[in-house]
N, C-alpha and C positions, 0 to 999 in steps of 0.2 A: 577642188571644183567638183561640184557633183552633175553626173554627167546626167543628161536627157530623157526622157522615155518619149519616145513618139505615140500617138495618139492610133497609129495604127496597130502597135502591139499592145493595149488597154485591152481590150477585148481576150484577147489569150491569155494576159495575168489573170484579168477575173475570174475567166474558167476554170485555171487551174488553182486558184483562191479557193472556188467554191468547190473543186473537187479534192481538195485536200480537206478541207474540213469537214467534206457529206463524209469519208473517207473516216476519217478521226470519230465523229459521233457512232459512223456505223460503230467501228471497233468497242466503243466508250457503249454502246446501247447493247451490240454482244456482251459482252462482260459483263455488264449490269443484270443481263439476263440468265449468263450462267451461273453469278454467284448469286440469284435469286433461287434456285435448282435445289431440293431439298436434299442431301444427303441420306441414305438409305443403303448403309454398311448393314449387311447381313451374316451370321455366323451360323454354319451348323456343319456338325460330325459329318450327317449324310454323303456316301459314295455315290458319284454320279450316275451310276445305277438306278439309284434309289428311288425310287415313284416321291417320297419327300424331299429328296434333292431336288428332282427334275420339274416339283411345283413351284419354285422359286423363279424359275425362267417363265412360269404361265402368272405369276404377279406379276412379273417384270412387263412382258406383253400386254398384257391386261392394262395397266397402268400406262404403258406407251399409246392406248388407245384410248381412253377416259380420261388421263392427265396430261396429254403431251408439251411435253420439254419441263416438268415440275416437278420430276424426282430424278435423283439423279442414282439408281440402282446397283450397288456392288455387291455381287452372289459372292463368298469364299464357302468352299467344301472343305471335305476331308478335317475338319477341324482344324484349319491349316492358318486362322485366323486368331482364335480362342480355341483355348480346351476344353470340350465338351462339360456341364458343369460351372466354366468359369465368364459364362456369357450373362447373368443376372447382375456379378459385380462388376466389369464392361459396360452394361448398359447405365447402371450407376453411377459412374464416373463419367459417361458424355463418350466414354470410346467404341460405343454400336449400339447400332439404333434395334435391330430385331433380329429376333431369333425364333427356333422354337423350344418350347418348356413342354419336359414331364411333369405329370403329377409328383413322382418323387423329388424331383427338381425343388416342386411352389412348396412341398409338404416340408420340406426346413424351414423355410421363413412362416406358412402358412399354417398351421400344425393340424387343424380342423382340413386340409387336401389329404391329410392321408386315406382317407377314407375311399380314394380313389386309388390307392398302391393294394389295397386289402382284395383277397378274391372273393368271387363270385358276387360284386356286388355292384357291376355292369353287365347286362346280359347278351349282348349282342350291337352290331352298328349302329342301328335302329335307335335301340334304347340309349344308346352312348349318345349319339343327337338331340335327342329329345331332350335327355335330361340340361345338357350342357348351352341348350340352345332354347331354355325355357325359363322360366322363375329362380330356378334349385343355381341355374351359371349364372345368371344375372349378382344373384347375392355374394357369390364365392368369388365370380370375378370382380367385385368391388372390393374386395380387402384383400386380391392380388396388387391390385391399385395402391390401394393405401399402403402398404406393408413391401412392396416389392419396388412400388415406383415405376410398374409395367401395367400397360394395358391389354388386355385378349381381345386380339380380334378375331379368333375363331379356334372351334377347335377341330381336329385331326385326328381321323382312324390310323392307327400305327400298327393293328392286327391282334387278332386271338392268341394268346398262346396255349401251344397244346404239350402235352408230354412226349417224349419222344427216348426210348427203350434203346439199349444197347441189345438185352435178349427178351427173348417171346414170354409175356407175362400175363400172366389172369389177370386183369385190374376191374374189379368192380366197383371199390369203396375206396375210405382213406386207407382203412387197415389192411387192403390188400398191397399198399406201398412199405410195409414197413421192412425198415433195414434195406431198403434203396437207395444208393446214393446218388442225392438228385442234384445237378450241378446249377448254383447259383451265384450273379452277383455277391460280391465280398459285404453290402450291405447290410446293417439288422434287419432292416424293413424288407429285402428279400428273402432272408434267411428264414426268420418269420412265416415268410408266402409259404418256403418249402416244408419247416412244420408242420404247416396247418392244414399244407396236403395227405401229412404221413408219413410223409420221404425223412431219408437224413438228408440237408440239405448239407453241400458241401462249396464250398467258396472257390470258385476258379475263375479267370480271367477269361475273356470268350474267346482269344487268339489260342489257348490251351485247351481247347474243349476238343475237339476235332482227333486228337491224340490222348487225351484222357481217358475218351471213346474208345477207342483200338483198343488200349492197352488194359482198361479198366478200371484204371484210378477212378471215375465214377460208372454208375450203371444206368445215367439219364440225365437230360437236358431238357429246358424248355422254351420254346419259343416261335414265334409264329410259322406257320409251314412255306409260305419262302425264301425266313431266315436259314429253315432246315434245307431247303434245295439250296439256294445261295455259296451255304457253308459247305454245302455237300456231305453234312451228316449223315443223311441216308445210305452213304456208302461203310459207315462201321456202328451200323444200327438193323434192328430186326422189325422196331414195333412204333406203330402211330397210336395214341392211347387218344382220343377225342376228349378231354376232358373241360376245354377251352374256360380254363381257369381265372384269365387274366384279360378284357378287353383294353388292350393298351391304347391311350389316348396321347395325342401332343397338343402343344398350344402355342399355335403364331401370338409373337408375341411382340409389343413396340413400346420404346422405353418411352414414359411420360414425358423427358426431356426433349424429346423431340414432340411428339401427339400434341403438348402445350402448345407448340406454334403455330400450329395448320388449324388454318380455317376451317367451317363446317363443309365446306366443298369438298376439299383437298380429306379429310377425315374419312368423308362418307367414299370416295374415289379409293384409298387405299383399305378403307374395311371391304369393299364391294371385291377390290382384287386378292384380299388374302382369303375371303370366300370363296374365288373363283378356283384360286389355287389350292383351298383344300378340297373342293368338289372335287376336283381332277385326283386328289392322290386318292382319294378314298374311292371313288369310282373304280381307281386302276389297280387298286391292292384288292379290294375285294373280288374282283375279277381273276385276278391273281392267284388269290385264297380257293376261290369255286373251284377251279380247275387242279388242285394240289394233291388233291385225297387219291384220284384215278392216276395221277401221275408217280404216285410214291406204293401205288400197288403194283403197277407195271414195272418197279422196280424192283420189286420181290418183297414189300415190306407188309407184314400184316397191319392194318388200319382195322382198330377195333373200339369200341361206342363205350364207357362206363354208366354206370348209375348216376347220371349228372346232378339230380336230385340229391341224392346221398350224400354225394361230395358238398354241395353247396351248402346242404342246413350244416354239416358239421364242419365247415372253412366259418360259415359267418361267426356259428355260435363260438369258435374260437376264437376268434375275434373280438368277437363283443367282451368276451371275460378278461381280454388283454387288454396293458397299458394304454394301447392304444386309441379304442376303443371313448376313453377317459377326456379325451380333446377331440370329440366329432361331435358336434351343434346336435342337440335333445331334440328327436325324432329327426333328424335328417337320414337315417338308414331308411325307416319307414317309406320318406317321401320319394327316395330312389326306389325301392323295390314298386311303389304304386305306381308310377311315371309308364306310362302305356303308350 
């Protein structure tokens, strides 16, 4: 026998009818919404320290403002995600979306990027912008595109590097380096750099530099002057040598397998915030940089100015005569050095 419903409890099934079901869609309409949420795994080396670490939380913000609830952002540091290097083959496979890329990074697969690992053939922040952020990026970054399967959405000041002396040294020219042991990446392409400075360039690991220093295993290191505060070389070093060899650049970077699904909204919202966020690094490193010269004399360190001129025609025309040289686009050196 099935029993009764009175007519006076009708009214309280319905309600609770319809609030189990507003209930049910809510959750089903969540869902719907968070796995609409774009994914936005990011990889980079950088120590939370790092003005390019800490631009990653100002795309993060950025996009929390201009996209909300449409990306869904995971910062990993310390290269604690991928190993520094192994984030272009990650991206290719669908297991992260962005990163940021060296020149020497794109100049394996790219072979015509080298020409941005070569010295003196960036002169400053300035010109680093221009160039990359004008016709000459436009081109290079399209057959990052095609050849990488990554798109640039912007590029990134990562700092001057300068020389920086174990003992007090005349350095006017290249020849005033020679039989210096200048400590570099284990790469040709940096080895290379130390050549064509005059140095013997000597391969050491950067967690080894700091005691190679002391001891003398080499007699120089190079690299931008808040890597040198950071590391605290200035304390088994005598001498700043200004030579600013090397404007190091990075490149936010996002794998095309993901860039193919976002709308032109969603596109322009995440290019506008990884622009946000390289304003921010390069503002704060240059900032950084101003202030390093007076800080590293108060340390007791002589800071002295070379022939920049001298160095730079005799690094390019090294260059030019090398292999290297053999794979960079017919007048493209030209077009950088006129780039104002």
């Amino acid at each position: 026998m099935t029993p009764s419903i009175s007519r006076s409890n009708t009214p309280v099934i319905r309600r609770r009818t319809w609030l189990t079901l507003a209930t049910a869609l809510g959750l089903a309409t969540h869902h719907a919404f968070a796995q609409a949420r774009q994914l936005l795994r990011i990889s980079t080396p950088a120590v939370p320290d790092d003005w390019h670490a800490r631009m990653w939380t100002v795309m993060k913000e950025q996009l929390g403002k201009t996209a909300p609830g449409q990306f869904d952002v995971q910062i990993s540091l310390n290269a604690s995600l991928f190993k520094q290097g192994a984030e272009p083959v990650a991206m290719a496979r669908g297991n992260l979306e962005m990163t940021t890329l060296s020149a020497f990074d794109i100049a394996k697969l790219v072979p015509e990027f080298s020409i941005f690992t070569a010295g003196y053939v960036i002169r400053d922040p300035a010109h680093l912008m221009k160039v990359f952020n004008g016709p000459i990026g436009e081109e290079l970054f399209k057959r990052v595109s095609e050849k990488m399967d990554i798109t640039v959405l912007a590029p990134l000041y990562y700092g001057t590097r300068q020389l920086n002396l174990r003992e007090r040294r005349n350095v006017r020219t290249p020849a005033d380096l020679k039989g210096v042991k200048l400590r570099m990446p284990g790469s040709k392409e940096w080895l290379f750099l130390g050549e064509a400075l005059g140095a013997t360039p000597t391969p050491l690991a950067f967690g080894e530099v700091y005691l190679g220093l002391r001891t003398g295993t080499i007699d120089a290191q190079d690299n931008p002057l808040p890597t040198v505060k950071s590391a605290k070389f200035y304390e088994v070093t005598q001498q700043i040598t200004l030579t600013g060899h090397l404007v190091d650049v990075l490149f936010i970077g996002v794998s095309n397998k993901l860039w193919a699904t976002l709308n032109a909204e969603q596109k322009g919202r995440l290019q506008g915030a990884a622009q946000a966020a390289a304003s921010y690094n390069n503002e704060k490193r240059i900032a950084d940089e101003n202030q390093m010269v007076d800080y590293f004399k108060r340390q007791g360190l002589s800071v002295t100015t070379p022939d920049v001129d001298a160095f730079r025609k005799s690094v390019q025309t090294t260059y030019l005569q090398s292999d290297y040289a053999k794979v960079w686009p017919k007048g493209l050196l030209d077009r950088i050095n006129a780039t104002r």
